[in-house]
N, C-alpha and C positions, 0 to 999 in steps of 0.2 A: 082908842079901841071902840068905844062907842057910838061915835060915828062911821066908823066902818060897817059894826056892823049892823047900824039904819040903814047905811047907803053901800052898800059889796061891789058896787059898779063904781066910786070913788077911788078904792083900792086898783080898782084894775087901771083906771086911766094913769095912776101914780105911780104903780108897777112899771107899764111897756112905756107911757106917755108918748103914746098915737098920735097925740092930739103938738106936739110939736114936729116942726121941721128944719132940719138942719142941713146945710146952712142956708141961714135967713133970708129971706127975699132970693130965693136962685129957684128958676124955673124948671123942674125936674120932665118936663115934658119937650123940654130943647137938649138933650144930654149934649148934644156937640159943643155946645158951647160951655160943659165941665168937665166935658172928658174925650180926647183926642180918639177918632174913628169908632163913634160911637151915633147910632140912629136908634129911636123910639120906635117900636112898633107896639101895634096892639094883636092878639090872639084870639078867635073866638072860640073856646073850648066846647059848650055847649050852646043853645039858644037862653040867650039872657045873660050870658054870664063872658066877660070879656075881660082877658087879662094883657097888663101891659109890662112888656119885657123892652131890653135895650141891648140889640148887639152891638157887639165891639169885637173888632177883629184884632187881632194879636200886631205889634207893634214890627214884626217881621212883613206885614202887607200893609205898613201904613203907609209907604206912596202909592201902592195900589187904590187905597181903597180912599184918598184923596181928592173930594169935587163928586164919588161919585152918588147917583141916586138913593131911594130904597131898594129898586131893582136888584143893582148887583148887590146889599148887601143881602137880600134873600135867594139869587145866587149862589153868594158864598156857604150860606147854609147847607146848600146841597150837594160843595163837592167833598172832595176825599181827605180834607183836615177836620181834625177831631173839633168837637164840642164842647166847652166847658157850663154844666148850670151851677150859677148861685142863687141859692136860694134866700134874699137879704132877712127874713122875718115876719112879723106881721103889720110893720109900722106901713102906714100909708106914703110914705112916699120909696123911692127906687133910689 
């Protein structure tokens, strides 16, 4: 308790533990290569401020969406099948 509380930023790293990534060595900025019909994109919300999502289209269009670009998967975004967000947290990786 004493150390906490000198150091309250201690606590918070031990709390969420941001500061690891799991699982180890795997490149969260390749999702295809963890998770089938899946592509990285990044968002620019406002100036300065850019956030990184990863679509993944539902496993009923995964020939479709097999080999192809980012194009269609931003495409996909815009037709007439629903959207699902998750929101994973505040840990640093996706």
């Amino acid at each position: 308790p004493f150390l906490i509380r000198l150091f309250p930023s201690l606590l918070t790293k031990f709390v969420f533990l941001n500061f690891l990534a799991f699982p180890f060595f795997a490149d969260f900025r390749r999702p295809e290569l963890l998770v089938n019909n899946t592509i990285s994109m990044y968002l620019t919300t406002e100036p300065g401020v850019t956030v990184g999502i990863w679509h993944t289209v539902p496993g009923s269009r995964a020939a479709e969406a097999q080999g192809k670009d980012q194009r269609w998967f931003e495409e996909a975004l815009a037709d007439a099948h629903p959207v699902i967000i998750y929101l994973h947290g505040n840990g640093g990786t996706r």
